[in-house]
DSSP file (Angstrom, degrees, kcal/mol; ACC not computed):
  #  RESIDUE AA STRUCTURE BP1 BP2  ACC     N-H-->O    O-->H-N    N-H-->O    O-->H-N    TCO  KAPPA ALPHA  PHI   PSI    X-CA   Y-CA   Z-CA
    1    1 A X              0   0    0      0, 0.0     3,-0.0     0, 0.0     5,-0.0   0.000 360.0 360.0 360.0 121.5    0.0    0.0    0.0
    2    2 A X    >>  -     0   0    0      2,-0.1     4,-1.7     1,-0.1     3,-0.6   0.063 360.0 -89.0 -69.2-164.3    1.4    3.4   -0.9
    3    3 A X  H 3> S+     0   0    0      1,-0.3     4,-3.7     2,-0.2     5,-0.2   0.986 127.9  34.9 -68.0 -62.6    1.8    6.9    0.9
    4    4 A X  H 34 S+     0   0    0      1,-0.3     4,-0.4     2,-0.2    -1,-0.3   0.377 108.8  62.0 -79.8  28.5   -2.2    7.8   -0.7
    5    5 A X  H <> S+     0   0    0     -3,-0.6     4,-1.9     2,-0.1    -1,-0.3   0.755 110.5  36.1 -93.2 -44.5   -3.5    4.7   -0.4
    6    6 A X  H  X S+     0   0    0     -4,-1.7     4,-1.7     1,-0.2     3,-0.2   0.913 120.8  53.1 -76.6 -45.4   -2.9    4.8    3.7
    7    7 A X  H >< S+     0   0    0     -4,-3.7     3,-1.7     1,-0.2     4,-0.3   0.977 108.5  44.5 -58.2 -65.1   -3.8    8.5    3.5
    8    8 A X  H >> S+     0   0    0     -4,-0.4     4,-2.5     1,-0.3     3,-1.0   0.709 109.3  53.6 -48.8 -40.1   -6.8    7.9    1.8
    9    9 A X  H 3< S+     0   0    0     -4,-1.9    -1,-0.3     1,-0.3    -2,-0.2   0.536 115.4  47.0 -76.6 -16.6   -8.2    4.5    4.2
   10   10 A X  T << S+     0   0    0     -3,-1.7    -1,-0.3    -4,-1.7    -2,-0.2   0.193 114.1  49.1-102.3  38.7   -7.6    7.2    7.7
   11   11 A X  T X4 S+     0   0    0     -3,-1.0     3,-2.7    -4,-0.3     6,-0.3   0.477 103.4  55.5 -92.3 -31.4   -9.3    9.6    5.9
   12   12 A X  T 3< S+     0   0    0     -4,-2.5    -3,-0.1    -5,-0.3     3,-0.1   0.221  88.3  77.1 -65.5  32.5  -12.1    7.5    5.0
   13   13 A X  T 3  S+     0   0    0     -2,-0.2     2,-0.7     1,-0.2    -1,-0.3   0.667  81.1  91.0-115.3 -33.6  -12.7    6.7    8.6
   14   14 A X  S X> S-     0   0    0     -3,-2.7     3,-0.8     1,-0.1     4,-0.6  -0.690  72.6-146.2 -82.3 132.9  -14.2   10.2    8.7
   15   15 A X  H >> S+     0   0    0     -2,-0.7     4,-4.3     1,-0.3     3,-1.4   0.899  95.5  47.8 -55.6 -70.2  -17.7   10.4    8.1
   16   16 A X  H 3> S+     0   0    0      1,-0.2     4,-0.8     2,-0.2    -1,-0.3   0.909 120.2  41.4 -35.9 -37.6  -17.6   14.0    6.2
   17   17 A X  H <4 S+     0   0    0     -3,-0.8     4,-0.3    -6,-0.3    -1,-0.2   0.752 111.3  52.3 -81.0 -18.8  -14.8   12.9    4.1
   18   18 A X  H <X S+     0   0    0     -3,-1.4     4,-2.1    -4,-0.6    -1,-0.2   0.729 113.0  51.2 -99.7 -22.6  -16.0    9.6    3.5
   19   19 A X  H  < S+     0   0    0     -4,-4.3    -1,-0.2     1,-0.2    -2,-0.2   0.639 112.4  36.7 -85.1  -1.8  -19.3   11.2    2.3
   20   20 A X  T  < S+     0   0    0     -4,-0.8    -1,-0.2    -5,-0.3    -2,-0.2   0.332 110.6  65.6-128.9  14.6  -18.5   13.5    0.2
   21   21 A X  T >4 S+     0   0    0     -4,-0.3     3,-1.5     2,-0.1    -2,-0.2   0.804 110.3  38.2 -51.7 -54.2  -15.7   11.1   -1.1
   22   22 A X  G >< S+     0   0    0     -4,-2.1     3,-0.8     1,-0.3     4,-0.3   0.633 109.1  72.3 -92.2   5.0  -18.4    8.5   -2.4
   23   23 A X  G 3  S+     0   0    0      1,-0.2     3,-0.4    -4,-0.2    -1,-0.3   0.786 101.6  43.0 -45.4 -44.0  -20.6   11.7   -3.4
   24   24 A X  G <> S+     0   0    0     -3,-1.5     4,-1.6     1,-0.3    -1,-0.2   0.085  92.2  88.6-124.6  30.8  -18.4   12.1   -5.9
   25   25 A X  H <> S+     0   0    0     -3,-0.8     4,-2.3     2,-0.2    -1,-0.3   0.850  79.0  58.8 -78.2 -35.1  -17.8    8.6   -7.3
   26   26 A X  H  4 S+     0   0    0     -3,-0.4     4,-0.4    -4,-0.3    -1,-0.2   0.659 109.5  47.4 -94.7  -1.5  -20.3    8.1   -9.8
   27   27 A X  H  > S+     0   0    0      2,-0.1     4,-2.2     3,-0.1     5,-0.3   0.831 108.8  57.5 -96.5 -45.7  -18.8   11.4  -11.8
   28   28 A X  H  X S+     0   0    0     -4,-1.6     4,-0.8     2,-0.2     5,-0.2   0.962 109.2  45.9 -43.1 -50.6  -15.4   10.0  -11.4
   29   29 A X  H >< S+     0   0    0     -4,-2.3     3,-5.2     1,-0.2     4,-0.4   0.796 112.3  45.4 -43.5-106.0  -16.5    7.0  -13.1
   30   30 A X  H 3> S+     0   0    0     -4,-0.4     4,-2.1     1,-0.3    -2,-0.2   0.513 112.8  47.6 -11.6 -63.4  -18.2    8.3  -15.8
   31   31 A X  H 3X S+     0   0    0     -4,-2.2     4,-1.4     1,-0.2    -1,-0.3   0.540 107.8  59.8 -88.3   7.2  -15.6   10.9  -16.7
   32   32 A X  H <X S+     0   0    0     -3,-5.2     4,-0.8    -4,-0.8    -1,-0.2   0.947 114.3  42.1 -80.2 -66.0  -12.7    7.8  -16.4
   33   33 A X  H  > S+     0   0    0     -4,-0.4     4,-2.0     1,-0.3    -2,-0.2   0.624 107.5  57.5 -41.8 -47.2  -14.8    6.3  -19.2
   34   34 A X  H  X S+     0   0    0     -4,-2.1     4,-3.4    -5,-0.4    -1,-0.3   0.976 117.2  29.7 -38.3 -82.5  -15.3    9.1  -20.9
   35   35 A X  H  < S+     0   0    0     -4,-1.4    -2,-0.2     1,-0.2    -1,-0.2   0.445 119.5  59.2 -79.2  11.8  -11.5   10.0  -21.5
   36   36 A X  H >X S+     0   0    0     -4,-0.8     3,-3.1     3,-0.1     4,-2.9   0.875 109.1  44.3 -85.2 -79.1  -10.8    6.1  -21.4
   37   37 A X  H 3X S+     0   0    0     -4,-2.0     4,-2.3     1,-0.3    -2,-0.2   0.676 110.2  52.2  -3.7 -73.0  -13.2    5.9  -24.3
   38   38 A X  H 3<>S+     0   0    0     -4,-3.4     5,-1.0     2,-0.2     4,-0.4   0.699 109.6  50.7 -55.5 -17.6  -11.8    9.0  -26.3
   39   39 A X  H <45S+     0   0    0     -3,-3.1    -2,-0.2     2,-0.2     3,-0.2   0.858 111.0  48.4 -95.5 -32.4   -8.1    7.5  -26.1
   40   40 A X  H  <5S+     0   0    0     -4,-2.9    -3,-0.2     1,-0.2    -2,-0.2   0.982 113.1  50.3 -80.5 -49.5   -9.3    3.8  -27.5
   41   41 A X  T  <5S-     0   0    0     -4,-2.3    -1,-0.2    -5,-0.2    -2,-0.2   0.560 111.1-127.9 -65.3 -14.8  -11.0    5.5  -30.0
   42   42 A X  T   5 +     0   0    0     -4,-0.4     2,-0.3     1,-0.3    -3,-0.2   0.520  62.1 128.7  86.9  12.0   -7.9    7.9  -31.2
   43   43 A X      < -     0   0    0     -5,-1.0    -1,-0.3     4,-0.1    -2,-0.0  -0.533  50.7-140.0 -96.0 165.4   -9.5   10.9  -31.1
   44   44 A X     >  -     0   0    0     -2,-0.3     4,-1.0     1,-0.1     5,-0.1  -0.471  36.0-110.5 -86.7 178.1   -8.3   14.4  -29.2
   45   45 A X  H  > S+     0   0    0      2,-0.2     4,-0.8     1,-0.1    14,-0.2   0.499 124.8  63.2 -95.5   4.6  -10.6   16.3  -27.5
   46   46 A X  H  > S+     0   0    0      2,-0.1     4,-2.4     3,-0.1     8,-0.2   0.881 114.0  41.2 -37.6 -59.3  -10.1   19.0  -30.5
   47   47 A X  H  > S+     0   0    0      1,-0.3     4,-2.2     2,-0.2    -2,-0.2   0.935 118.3  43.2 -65.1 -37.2  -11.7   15.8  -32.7
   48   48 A X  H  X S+     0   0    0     -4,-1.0     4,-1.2     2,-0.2     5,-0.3   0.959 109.8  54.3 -76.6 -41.5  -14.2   14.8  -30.3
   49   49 A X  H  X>S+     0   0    0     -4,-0.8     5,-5.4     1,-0.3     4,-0.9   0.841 109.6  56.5 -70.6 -18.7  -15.4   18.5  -29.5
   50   50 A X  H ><5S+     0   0    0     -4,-2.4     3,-1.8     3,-0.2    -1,-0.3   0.994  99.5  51.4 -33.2 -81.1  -15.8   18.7  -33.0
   51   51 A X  H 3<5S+     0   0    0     -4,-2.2    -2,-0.2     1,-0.3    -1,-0.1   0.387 117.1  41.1 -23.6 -40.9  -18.0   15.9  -33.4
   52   52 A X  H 3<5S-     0   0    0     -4,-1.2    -1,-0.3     2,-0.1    -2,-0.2   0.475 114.7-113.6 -51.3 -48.9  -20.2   17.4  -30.7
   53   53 A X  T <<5S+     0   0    0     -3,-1.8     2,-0.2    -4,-0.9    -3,-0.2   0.754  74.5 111.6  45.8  73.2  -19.9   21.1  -32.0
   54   54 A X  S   <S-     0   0    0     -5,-5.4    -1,-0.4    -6,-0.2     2,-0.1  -0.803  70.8 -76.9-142.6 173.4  -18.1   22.5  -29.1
   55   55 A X     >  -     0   0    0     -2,-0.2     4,-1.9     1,-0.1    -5,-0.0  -0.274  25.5-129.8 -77.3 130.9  -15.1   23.8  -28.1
   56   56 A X  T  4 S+     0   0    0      2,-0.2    -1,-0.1     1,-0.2   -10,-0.1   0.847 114.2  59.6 -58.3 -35.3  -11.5   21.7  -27.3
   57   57 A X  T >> S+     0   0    0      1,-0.2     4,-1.7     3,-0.1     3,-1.4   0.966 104.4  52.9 -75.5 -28.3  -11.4   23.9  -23.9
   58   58 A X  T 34 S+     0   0    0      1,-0.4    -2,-0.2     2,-0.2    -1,-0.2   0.723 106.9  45.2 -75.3 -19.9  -15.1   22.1  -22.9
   59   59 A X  T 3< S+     0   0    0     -4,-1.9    -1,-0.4     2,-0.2   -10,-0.1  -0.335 117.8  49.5 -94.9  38.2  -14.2   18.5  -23.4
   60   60 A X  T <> S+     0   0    0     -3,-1.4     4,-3.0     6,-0.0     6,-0.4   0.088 114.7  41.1 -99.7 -34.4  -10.8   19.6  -21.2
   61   61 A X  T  < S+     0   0    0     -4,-1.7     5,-0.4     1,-0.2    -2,-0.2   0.643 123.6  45.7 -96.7   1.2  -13.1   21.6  -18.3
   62   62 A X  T >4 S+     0   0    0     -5,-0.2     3,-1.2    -4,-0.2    -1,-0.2   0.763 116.3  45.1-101.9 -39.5  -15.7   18.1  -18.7
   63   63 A X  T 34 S+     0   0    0      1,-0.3    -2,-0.2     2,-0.1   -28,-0.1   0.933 115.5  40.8 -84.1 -10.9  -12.9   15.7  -18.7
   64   64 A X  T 3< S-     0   0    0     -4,-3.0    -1,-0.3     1,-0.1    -3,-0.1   0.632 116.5-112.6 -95.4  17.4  -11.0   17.0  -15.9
   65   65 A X  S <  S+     0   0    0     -3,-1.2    -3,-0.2     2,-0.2     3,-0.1   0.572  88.4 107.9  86.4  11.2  -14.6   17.8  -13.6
   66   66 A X  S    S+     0   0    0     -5,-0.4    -4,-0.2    -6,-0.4     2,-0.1   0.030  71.4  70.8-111.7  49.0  -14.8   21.4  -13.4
   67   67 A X  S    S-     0   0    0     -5,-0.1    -1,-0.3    -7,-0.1    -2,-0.2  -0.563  71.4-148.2-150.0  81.0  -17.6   21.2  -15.9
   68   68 A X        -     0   0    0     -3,-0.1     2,-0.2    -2,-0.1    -6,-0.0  -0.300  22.4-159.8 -50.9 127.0  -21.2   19.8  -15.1
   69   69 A X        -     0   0    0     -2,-0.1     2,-0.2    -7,-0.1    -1,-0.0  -0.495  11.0-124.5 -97.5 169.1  -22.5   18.2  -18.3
   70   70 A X     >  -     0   0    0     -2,-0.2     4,-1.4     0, 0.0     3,-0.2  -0.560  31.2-103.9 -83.0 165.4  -26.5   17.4  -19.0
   71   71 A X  H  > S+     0   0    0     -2,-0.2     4,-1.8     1,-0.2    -2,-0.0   0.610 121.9  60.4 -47.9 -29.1  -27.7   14.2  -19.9
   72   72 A X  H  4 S+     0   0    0      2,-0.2    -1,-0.2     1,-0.2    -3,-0.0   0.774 103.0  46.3 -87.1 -17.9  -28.0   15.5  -23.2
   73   73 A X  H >> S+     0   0    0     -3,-0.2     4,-2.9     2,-0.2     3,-2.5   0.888 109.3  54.8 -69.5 -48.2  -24.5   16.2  -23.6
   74   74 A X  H 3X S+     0   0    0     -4,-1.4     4,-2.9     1,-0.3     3,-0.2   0.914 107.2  52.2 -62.5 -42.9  -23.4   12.9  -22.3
   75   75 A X  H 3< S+     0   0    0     -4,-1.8    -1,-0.3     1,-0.3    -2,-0.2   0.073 114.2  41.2-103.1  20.9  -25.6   11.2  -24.7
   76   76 A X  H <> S+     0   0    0     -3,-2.5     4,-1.9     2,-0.1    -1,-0.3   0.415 110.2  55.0-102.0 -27.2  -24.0   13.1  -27.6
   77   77 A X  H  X S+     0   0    0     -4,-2.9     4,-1.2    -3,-0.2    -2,-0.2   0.942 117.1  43.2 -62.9 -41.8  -20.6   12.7  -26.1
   78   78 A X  H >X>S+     0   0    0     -4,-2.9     3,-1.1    -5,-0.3     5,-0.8   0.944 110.1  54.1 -55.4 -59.8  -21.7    8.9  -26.3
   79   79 A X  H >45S+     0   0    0      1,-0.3     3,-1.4     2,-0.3    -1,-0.2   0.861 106.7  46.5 -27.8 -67.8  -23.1    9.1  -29.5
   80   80 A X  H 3<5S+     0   0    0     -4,-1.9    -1,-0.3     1,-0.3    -2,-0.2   0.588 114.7  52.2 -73.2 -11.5  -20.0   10.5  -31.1
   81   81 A X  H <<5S-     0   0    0     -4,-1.2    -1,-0.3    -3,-1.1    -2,-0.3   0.796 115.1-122.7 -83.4 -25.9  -18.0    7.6  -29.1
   82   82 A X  T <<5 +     0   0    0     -3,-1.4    -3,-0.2    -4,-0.5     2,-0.2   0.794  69.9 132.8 -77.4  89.2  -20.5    5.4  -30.7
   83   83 A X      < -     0   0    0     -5,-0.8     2,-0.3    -6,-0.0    -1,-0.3  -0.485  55.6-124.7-134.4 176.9  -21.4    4.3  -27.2
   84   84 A X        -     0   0    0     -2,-0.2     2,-0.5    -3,-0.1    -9,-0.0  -0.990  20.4-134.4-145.6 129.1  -24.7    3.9  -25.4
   85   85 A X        -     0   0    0     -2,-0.3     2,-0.5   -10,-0.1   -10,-0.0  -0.761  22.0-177.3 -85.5 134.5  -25.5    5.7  -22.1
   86   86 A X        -     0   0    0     -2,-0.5     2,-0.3    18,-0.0    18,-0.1  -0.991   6.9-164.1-128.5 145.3  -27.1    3.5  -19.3
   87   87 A X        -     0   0    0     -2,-0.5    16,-0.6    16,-0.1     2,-0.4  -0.958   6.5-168.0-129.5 135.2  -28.1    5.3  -15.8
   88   88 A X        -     0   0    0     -2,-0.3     2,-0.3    14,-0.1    14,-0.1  -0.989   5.2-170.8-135.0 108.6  -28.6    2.9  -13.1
   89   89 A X        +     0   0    0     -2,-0.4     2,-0.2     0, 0.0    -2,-0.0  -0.927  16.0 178.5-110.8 109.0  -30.4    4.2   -9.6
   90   90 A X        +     0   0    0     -2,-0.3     3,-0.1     1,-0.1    -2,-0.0  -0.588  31.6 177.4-114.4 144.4  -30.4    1.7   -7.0
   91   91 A X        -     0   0    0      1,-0.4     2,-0.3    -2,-0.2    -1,-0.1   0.698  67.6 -53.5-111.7 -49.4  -31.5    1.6   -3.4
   92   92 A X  S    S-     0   0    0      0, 0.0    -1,-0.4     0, 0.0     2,-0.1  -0.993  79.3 -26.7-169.3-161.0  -30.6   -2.0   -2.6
   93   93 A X        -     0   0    0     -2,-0.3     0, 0.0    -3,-0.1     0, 0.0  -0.130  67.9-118.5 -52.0 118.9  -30.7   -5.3   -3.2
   94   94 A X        -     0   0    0     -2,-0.1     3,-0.1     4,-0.0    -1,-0.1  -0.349  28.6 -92.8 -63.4 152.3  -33.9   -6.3   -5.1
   95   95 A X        -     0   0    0      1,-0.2     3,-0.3     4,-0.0    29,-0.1  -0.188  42.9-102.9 -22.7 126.0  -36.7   -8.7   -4.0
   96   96 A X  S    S+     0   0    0      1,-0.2     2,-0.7     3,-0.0    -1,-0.2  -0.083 118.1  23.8  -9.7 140.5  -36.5  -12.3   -4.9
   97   97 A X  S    S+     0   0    0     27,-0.7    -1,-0.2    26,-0.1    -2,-0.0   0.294  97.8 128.6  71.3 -25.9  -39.0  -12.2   -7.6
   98   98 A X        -     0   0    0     -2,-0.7     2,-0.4    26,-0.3    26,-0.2   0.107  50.4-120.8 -35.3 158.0  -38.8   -8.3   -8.7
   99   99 A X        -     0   0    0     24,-0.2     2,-0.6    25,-0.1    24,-0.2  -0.960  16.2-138.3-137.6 176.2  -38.4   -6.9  -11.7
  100  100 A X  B     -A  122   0A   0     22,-2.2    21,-1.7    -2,-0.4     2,-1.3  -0.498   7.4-155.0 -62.8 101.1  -36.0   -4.7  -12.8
  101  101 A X        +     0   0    0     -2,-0.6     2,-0.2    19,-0.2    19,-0.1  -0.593  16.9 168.5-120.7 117.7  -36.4   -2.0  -14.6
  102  102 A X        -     0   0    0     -2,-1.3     2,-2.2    17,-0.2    17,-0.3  -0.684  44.0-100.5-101.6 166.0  -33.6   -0.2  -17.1
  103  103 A X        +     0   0    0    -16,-0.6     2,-0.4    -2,-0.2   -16,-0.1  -0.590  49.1 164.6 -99.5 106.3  -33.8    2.2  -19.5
  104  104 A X        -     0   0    0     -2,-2.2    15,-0.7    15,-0.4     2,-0.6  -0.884  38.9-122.7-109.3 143.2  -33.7    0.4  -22.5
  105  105 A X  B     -B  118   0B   0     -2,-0.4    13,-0.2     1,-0.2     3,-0.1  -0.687  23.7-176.9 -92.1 113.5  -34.8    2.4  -25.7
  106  106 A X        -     0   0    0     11,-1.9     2,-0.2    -2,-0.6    -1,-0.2   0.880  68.9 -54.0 -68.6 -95.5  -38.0    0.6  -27.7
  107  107 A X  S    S-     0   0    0     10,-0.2    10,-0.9     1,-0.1     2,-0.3  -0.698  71.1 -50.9-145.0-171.1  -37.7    3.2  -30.3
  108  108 A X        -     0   0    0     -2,-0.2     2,-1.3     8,-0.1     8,-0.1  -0.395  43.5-126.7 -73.0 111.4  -37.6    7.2  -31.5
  109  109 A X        -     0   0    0     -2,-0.3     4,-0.3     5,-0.1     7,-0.1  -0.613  41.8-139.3 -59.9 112.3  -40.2    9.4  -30.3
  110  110 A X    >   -     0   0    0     -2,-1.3     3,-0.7     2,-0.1     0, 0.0  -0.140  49.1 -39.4 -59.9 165.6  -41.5   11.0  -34.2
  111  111 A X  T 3  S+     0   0    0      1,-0.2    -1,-0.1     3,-0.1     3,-0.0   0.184 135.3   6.7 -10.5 140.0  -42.5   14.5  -35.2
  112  112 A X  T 3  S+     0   0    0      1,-0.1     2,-0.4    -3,-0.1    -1,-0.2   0.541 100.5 111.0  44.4  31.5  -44.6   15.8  -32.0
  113  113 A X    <   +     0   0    0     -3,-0.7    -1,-0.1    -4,-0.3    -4,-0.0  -0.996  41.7 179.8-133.2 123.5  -44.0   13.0  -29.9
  114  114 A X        +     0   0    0     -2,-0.4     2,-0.3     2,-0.1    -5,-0.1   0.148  52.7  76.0-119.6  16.5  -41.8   13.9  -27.1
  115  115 A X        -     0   0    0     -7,-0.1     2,-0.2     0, 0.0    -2,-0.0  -0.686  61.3-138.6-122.3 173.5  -41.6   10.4  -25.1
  116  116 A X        -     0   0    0     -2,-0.3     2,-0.5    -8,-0.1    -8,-0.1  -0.771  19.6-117.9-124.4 141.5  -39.8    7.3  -25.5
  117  117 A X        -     0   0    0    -10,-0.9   -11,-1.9    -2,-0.2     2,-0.3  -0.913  34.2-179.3-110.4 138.9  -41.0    3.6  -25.0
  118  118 A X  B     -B  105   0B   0     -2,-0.5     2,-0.4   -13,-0.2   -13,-0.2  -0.928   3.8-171.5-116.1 145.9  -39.0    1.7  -22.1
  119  119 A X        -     0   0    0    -15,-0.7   -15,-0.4    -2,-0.3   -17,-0.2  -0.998  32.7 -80.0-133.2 150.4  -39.6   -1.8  -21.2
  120  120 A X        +     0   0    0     -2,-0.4   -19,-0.2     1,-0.1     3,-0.1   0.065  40.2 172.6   2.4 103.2  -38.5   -4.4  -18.5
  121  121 A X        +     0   0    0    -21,-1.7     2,-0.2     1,-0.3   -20,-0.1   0.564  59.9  38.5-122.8  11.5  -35.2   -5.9  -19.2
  122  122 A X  B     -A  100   0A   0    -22,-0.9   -22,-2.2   -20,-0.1     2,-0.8  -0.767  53.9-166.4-152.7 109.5  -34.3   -8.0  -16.0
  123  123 A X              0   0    0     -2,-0.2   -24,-0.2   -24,-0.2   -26,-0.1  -0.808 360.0 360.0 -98.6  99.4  -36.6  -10.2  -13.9
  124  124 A X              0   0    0     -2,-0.8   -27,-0.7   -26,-0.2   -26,-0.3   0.410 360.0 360.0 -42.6 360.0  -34.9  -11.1  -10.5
């Protein structure tokens, strides 16, 4: 175990730290993925922010976190990755018997149709 690994397991022993450490996991994911994502794919963030039609300094201030994205951004950054977003909110272990529901995309809302169809995809 290194120097921050031991820092980091006595800091997590405090409650504040430890909460607003795992606060800020699920954007650490995502934006790992993100610039994981762009680097197997070859692109800069010049190419990608293209692709998007944004600016090289906003895919720097998104990948290093000082930039809150929308959902709709993510799922254009995905898009242009040609990646698929899934968002998963969990409370706990499901029920025997449950089921599950993700958001999986049926099809395209048309002209003047502003919803989406989801269905079921995992029965416990």
């Amino acid at each position: 175990m290194d120097d921050f690994e031991r820092h980091l397991q006595k800091s997590l022993k405090d409650p504040e730290f430890r909460a607003a450490w795992e606060e800020s996991e699920a954007e650490y994911q995502a934006i790992s993925q993100l610039v994981a994502l762009r680097i197997k794919k070859g692109l800069t963030q010049k190419s990608l922010a293209h692709r998007i039609g944004t600016t090289q300094s906003v895919i720097a201030r998104i990948e290093g976190g000082n930039q809150n994205i929308s959902l709709r951004t993510l799922g254009k950054l995905a898009k242009a990755l040609d990646a698929n977003v899934r968002i998963e909110l969990q409370t706990e272990e499901p029920e025997p018997g449950s089921t599950v529901f993700s958001a999986r995309k049926e099809g395209r809302g048309g002209p003047g149709r502003k919803h989406r169809t989801y269905r079921a995809v995992e029965q416990v």
